[in-house]
mmCIF file of the N, C-alpha and C atoms, coordinates in Angstrom:
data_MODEL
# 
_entry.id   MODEL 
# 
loop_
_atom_site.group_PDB 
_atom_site.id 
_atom_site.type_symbol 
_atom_site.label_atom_id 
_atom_site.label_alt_id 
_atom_site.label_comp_id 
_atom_site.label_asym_id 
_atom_site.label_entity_id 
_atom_site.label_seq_id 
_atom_site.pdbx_PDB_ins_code 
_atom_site.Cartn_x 
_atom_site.Cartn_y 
_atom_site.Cartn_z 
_atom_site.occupancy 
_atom_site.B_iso_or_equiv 
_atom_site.pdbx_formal_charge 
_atom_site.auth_seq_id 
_atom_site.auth_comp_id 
_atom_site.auth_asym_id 
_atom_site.auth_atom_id 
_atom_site.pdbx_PDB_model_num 
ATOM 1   N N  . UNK A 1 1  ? 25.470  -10.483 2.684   1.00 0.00 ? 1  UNK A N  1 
ATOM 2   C CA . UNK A 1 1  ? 24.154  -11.052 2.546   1.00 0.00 ? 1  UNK A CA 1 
ATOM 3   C C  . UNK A 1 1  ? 24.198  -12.453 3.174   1.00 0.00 ? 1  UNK A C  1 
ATOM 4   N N  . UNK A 1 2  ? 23.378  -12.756 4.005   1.00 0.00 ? 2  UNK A N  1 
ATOM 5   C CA . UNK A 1 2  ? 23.395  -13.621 4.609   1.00 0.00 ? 2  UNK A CA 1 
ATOM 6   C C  . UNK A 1 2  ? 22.863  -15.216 4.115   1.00 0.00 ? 2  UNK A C  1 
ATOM 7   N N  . UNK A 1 3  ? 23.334  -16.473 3.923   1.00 0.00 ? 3  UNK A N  1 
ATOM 8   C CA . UNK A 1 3  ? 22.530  -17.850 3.486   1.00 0.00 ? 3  UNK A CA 1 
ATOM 9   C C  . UNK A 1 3  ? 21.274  -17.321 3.004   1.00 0.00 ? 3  UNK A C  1 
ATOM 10  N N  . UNK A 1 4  ? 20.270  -17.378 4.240   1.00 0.00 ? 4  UNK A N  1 
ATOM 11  C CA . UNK A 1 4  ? 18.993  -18.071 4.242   1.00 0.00 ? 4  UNK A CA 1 
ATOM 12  C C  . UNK A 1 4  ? 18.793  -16.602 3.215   1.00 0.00 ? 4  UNK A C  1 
ATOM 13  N N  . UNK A 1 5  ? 19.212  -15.342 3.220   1.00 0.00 ? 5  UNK A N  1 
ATOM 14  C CA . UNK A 1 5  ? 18.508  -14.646 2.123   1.00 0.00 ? 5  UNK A CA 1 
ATOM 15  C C  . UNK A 1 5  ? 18.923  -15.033 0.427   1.00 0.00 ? 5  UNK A C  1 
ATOM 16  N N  . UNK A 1 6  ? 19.751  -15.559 0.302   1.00 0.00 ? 6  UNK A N  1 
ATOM 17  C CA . UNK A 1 6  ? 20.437  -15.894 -0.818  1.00 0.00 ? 6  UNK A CA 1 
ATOM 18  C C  . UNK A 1 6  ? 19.618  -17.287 -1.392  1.00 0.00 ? 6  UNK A C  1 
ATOM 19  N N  . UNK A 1 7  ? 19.620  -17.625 -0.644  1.00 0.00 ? 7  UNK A N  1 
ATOM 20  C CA . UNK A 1 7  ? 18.288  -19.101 -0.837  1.00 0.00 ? 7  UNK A CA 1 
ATOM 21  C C  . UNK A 1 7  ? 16.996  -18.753 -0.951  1.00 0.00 ? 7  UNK A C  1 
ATOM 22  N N  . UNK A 1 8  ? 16.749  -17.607 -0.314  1.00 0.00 ? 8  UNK A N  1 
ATOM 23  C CA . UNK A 1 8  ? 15.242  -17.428 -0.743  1.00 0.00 ? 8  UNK A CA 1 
ATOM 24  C C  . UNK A 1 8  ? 15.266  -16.453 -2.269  1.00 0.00 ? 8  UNK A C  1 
ATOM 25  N N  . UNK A 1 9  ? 16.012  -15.764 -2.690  1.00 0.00 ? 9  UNK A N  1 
ATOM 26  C CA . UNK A 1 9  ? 15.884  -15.475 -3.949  1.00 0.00 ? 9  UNK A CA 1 
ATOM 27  C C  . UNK A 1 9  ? 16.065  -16.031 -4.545  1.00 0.00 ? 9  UNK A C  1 
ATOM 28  N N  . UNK A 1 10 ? 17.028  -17.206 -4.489  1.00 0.00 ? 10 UNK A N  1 
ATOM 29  C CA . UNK A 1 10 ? 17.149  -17.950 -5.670  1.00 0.00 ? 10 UNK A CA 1 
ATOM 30  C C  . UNK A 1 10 ? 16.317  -19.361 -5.530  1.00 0.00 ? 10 UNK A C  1 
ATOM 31  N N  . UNK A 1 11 ? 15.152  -19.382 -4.828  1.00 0.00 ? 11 UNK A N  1 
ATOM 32  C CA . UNK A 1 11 ? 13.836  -20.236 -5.033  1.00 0.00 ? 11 UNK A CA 1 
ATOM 33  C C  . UNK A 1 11 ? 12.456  -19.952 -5.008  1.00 0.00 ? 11 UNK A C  1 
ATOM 34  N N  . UNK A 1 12 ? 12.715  -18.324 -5.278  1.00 0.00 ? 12 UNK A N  1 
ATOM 35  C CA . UNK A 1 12 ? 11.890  -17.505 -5.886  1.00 0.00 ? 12 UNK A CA 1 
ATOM 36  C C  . UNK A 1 12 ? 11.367  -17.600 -7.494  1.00 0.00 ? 12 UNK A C  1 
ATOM 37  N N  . UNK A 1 13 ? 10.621  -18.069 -7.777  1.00 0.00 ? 13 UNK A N  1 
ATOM 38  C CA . UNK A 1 13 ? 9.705   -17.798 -9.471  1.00 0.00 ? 13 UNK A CA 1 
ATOM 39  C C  . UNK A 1 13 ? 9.736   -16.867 -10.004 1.00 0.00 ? 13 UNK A C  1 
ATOM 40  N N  . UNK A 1 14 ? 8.984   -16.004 -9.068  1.00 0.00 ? 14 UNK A N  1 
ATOM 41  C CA . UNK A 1 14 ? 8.267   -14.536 -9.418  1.00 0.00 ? 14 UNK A CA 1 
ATOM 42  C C  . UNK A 1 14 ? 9.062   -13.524 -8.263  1.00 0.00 ? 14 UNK A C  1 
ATOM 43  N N  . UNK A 1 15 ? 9.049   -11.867 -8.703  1.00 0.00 ? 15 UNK A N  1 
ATOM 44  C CA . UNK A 1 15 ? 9.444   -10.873 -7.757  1.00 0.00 ? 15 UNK A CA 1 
ATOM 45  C C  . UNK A 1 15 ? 8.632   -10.921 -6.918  1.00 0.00 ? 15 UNK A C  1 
ATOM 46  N N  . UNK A 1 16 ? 7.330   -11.442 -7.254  1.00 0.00 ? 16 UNK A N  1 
ATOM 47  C CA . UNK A 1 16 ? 6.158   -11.530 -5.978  1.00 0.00 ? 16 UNK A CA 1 
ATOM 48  C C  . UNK A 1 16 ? 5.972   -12.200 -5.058  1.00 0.00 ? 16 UNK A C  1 
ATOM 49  N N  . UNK A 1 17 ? 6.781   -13.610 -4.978  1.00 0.00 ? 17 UNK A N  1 
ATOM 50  C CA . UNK A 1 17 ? 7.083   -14.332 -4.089  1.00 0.00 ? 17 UNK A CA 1 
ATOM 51  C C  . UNK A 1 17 ? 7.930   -13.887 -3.266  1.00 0.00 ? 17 UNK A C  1 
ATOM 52  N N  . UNK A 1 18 ? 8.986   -12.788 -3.403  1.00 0.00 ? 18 UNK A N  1 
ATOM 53  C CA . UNK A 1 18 ? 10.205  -12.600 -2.763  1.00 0.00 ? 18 UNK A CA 1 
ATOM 54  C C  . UNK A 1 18 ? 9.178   -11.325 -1.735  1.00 0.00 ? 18 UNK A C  1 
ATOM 55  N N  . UNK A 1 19 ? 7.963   -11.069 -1.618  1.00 0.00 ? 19 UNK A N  1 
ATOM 56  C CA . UNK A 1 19 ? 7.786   -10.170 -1.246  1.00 0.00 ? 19 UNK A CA 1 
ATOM 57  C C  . UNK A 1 19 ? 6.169   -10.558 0.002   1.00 0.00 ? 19 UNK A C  1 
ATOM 58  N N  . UNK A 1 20 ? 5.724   -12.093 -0.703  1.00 0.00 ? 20 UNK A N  1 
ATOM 59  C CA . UNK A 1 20 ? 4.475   -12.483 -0.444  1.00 0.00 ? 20 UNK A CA 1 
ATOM 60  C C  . UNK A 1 20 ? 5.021   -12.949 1.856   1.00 0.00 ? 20 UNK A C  1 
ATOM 61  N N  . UNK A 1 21 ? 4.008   -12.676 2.238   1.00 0.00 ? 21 UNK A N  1 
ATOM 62  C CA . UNK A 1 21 ? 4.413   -12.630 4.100   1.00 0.00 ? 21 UNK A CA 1 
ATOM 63  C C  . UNK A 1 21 ? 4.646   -11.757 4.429   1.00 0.00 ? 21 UNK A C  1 
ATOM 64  N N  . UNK A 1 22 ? 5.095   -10.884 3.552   1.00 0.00 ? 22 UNK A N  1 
ATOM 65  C CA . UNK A 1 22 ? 5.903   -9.786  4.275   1.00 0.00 ? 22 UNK A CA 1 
ATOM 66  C C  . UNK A 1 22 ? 4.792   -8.237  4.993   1.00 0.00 ? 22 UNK A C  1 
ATOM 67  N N  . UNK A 1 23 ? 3.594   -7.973  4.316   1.00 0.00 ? 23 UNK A N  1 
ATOM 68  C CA . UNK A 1 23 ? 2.698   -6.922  5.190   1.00 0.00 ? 23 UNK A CA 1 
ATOM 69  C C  . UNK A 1 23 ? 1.661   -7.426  5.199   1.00 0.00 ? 23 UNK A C  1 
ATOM 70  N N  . UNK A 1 24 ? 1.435   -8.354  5.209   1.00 0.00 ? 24 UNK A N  1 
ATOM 71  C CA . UNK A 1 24 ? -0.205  -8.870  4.324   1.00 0.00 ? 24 UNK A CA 1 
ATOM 72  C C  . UNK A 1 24 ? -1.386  -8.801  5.724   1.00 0.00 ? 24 UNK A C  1 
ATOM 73  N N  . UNK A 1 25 ? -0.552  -9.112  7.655   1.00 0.00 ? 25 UNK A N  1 
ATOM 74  C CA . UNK A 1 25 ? -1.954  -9.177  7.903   1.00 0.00 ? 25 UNK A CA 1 
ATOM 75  C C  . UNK A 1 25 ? -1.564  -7.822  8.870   1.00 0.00 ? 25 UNK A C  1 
ATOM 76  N N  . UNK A 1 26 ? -0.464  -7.032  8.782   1.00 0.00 ? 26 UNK A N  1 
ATOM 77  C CA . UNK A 1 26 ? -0.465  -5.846  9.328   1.00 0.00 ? 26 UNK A CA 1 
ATOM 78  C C  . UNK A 1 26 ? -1.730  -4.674  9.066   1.00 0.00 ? 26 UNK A C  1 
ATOM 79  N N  . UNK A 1 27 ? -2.654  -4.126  10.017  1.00 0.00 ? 27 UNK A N  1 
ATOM 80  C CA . UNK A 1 27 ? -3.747  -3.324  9.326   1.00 0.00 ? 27 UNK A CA 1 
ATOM 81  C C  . UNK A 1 27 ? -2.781  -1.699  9.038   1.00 0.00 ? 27 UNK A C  1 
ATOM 82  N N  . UNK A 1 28 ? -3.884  -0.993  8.636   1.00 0.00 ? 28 UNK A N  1 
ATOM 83  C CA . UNK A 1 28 ? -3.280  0.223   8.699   1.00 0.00 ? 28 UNK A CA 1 
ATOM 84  C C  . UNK A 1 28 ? -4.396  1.186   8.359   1.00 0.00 ? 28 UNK A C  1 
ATOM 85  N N  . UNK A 1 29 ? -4.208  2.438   8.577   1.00 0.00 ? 29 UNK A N  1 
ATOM 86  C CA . UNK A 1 29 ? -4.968  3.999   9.138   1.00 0.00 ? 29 UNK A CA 1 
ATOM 87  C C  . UNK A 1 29 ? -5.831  3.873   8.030   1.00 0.00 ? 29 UNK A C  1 
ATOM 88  N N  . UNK A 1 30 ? -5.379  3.634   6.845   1.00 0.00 ? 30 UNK A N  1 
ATOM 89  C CA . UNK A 1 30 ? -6.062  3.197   5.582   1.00 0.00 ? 30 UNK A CA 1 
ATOM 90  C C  . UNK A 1 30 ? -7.252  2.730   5.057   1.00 0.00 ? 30 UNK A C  1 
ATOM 91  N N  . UNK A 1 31 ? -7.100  1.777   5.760   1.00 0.00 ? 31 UNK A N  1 
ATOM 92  C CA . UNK A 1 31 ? -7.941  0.494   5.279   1.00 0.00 ? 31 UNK A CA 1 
ATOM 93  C C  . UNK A 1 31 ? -9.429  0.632   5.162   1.00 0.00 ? 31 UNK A C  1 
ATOM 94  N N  . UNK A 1 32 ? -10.177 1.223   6.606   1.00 0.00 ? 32 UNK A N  1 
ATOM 95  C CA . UNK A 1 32 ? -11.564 1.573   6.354   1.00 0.00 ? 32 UNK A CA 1 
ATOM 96  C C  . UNK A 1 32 ? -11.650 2.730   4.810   1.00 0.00 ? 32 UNK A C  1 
ATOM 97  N N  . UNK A 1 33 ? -10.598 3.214   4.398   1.00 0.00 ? 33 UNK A N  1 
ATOM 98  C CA . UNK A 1 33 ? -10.895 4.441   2.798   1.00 0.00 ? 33 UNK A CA 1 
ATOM 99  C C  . UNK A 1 33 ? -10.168 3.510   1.927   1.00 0.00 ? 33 UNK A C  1 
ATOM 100 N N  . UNK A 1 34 ? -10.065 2.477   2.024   1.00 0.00 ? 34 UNK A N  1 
ATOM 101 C CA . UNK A 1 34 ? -9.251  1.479   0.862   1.00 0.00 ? 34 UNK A CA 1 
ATOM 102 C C  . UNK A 1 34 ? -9.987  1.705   -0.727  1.00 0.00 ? 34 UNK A C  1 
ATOM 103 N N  . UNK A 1 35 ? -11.481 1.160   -0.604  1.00 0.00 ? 35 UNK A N  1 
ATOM 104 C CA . UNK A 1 35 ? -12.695 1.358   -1.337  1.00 0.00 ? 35 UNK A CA 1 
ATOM 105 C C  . UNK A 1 35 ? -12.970 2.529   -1.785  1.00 0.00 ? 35 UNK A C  1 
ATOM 106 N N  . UNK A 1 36 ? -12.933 3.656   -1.188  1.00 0.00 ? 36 UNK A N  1 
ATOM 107 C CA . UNK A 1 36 ? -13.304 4.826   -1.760  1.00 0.00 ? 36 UNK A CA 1 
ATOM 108 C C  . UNK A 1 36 ? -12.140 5.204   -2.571  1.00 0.00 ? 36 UNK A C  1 
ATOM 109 N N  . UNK A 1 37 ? -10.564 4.710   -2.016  1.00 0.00 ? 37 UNK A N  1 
ATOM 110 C CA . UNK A 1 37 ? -9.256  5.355   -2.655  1.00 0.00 ? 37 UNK A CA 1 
ATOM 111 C C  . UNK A 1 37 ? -9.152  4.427   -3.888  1.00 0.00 ? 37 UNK A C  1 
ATOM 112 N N  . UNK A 1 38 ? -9.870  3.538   -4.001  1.00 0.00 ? 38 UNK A N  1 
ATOM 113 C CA . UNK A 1 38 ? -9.457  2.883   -5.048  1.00 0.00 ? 38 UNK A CA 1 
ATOM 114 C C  . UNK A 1 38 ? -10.394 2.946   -6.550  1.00 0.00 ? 38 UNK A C  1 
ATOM 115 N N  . UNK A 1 39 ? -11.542 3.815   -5.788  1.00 0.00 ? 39 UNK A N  1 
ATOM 116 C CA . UNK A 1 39 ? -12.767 4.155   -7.240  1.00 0.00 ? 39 UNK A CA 1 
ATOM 117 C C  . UNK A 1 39 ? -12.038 4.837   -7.543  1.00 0.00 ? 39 UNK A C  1 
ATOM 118 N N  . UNK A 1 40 ? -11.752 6.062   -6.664  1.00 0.00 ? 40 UNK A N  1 
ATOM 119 C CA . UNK A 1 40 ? -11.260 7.350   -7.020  1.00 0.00 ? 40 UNK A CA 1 
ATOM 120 C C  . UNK A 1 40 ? -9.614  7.215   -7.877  1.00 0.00 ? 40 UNK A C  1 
ATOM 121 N N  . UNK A 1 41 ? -9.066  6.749   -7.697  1.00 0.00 ? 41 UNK A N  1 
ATOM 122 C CA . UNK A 1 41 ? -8.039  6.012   -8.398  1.00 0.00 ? 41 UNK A CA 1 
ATOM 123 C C  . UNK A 1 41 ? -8.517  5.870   -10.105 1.00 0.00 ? 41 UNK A C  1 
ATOM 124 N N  . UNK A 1 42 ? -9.514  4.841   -9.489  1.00 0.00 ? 42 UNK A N  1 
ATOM 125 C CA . UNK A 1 42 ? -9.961  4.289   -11.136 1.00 0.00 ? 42 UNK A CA 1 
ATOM 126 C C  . UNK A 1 42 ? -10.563 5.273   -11.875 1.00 0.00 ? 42 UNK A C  1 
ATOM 127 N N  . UNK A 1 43 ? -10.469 5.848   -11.357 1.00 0.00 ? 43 UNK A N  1 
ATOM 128 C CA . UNK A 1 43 ? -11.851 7.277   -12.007 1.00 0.00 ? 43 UNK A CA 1 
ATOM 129 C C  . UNK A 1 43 ? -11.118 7.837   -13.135 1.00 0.00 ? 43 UNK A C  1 
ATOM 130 N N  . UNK A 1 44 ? -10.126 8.788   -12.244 1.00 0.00 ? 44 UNK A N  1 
ATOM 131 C CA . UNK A 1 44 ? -9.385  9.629   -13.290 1.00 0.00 ? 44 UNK A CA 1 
ATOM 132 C C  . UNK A 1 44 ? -8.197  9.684   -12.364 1.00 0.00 ? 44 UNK A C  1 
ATOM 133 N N  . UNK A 1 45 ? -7.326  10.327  -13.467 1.00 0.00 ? 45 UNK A N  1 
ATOM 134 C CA . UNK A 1 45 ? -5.515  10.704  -12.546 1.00 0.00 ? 45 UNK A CA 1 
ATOM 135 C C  . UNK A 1 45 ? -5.707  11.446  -12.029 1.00 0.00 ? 45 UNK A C  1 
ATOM 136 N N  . UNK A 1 46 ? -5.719  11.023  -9.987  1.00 0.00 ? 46 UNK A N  1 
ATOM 137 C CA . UNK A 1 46 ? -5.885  11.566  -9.333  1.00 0.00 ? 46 UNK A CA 1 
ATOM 138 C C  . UNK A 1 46 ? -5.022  11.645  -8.562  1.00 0.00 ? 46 UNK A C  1 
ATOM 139 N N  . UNK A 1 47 ? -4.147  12.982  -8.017  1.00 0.00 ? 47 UNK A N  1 
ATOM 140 C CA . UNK A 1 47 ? -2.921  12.987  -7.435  1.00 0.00 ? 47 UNK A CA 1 
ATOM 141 C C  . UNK A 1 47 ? -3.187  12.669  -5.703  1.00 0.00 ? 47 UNK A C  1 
ATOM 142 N N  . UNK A 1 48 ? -2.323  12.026  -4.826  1.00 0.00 ? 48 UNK A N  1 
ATOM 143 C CA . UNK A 1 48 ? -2.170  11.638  -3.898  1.00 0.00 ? 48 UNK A CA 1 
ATOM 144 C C  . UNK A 1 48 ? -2.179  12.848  -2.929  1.00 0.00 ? 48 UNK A C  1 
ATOM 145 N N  . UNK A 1 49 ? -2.111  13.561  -3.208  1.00 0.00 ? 49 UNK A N  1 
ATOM 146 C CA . UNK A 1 49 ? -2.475  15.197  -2.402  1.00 0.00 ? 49 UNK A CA 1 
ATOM 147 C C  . UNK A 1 49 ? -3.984  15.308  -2.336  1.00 0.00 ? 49 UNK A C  1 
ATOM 148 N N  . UNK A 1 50 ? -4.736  15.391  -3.801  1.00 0.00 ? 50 UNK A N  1 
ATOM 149 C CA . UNK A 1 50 ? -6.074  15.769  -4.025  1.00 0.00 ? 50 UNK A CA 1 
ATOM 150 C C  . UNK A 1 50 ? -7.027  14.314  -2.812  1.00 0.00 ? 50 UNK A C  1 
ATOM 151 N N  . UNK A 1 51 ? -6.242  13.239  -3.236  1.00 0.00 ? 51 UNK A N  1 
ATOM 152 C CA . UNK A 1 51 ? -7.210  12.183  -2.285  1.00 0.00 ? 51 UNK A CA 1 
ATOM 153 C C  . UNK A 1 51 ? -7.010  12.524  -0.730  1.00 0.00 ? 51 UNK A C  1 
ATOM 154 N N  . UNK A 1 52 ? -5.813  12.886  -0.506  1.00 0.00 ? 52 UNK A N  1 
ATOM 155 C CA . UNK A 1 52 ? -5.652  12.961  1.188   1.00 0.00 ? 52 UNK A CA 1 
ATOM 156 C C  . UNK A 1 52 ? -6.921  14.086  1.228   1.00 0.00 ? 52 UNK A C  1 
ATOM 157 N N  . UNK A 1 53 ? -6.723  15.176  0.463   1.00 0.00 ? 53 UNK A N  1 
ATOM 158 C CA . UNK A 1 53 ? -7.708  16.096  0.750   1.00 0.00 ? 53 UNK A CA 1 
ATOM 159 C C  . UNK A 1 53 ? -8.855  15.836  0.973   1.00 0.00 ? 53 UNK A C  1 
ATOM 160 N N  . UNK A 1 54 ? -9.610  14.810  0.147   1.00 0.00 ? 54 UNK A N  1 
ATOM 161 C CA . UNK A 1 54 ? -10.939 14.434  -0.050  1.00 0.00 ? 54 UNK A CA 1 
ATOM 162 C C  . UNK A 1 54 ? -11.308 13.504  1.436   1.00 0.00 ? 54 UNK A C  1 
ATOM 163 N N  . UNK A 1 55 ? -10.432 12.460  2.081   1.00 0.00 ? 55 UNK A N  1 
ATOM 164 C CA . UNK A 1 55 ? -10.907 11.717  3.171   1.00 0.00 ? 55 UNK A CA 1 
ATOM 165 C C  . UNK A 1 55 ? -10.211 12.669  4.150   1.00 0.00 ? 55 UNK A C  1 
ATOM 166 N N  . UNK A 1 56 ? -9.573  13.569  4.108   1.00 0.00 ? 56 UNK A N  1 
ATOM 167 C CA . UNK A 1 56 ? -9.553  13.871  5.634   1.00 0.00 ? 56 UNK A CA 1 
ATOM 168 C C  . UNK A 1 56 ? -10.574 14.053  6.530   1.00 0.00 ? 56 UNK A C  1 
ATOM 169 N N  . UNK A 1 57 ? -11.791 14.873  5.454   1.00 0.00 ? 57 UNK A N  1 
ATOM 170 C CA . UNK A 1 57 ? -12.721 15.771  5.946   1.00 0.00 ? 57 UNK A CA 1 
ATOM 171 C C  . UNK A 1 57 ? -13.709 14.346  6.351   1.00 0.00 ? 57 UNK A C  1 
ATOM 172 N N  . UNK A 1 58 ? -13.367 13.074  5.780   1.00 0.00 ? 58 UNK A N  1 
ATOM 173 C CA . UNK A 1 58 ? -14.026 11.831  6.153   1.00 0.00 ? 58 UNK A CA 1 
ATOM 174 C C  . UNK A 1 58 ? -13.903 11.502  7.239   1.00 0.00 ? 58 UNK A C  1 
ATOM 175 N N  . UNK A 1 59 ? -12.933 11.569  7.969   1.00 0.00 ? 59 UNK A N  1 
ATOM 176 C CA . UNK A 1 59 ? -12.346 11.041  9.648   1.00 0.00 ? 59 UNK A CA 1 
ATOM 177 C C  . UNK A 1 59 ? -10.956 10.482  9.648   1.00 0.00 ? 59 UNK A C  1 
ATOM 178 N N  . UNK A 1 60 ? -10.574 10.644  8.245   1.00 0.00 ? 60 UNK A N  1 
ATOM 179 C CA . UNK A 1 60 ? -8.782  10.106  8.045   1.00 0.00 ? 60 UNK A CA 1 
ATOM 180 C C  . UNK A 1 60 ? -8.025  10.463  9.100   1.00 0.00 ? 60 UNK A C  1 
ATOM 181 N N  . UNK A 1 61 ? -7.079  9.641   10.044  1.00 0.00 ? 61 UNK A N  1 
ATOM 182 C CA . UNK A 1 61 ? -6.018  10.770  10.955  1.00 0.00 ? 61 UNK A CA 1 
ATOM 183 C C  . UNK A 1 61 ? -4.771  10.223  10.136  1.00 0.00 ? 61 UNK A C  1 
ATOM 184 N N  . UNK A 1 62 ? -5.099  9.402   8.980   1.00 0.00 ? 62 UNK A N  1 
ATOM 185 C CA . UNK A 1 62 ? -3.070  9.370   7.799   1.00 0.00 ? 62 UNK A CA 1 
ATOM 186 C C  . UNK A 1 62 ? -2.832  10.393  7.175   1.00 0.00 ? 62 UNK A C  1 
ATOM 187 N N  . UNK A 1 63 ? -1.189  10.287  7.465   1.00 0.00 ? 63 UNK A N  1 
ATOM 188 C CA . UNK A 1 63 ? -0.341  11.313  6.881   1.00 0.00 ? 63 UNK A CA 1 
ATOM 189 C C  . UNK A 1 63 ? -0.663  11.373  5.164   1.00 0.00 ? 63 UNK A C  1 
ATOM 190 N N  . UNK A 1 64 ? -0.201  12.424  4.800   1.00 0.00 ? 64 UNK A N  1 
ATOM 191 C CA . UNK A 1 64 ? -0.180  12.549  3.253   1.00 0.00 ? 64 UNK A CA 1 
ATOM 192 C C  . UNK A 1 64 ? 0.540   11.609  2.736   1.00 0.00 ? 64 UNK A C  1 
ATOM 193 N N  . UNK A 1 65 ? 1.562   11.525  3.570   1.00 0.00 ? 65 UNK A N  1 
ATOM 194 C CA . UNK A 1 65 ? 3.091   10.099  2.977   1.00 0.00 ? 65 UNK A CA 1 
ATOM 195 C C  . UNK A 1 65 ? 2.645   8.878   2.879   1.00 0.00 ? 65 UNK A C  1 
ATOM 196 N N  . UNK A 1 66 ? 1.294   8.612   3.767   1.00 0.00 ? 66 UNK A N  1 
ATOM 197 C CA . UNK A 1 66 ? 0.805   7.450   4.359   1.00 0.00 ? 66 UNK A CA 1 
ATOM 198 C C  . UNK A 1 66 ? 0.002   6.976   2.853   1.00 0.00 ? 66 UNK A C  1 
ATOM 199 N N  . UNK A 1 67 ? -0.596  8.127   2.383   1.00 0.00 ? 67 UNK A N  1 
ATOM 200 C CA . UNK A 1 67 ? -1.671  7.632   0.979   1.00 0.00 ? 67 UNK A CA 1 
ATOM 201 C C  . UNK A 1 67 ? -0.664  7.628   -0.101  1.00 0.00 ? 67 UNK A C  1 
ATOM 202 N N  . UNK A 1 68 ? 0.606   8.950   -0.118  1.00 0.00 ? 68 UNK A N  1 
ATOM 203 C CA . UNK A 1 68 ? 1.308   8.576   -1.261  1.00 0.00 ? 68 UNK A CA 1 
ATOM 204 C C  . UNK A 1 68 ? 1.704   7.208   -1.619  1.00 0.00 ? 68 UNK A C  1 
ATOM 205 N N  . UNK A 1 69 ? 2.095   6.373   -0.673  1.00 0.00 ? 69 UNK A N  1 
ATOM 206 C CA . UNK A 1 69 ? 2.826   5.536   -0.674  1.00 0.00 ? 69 UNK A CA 1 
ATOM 207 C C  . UNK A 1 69 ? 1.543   4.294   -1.021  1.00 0.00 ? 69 UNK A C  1 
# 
């Protein structure tokens, strides 16, 4: 493990700092169904199969792995 990583965990607060820069302005296939994946989320337990199903037919071209994740 190299210095500069050993220094940044240990002037880390939170696990969330050790993680904050790291995807934040990357876009992704996602993003325009962010809103819809996230009612549907809140709704009821909804498995990551059943949602790919629901936006494909929207114009989705993400993988199933792409929403599991």
């Amino acid at each position: 493990m190299s210095q500069n990583t050993v220094l940044r965990f240990s002037r880390a607060d939170t696990p969330q700092e050790l993680f904050a820069r790291q995807w934040q302005n990357r876009t992704s296939v996602l993003d325009e169904y962010k809103t819809y994946l996230d009612d549907r989320c809140s709704e009821d337990r909804t498995s990551a199969w059943k949602l790919w199903e629901e936006i494909v037919p929207l114009g989705c071209k993400g993988s199933y792995q792409r929403v599991r994740a």
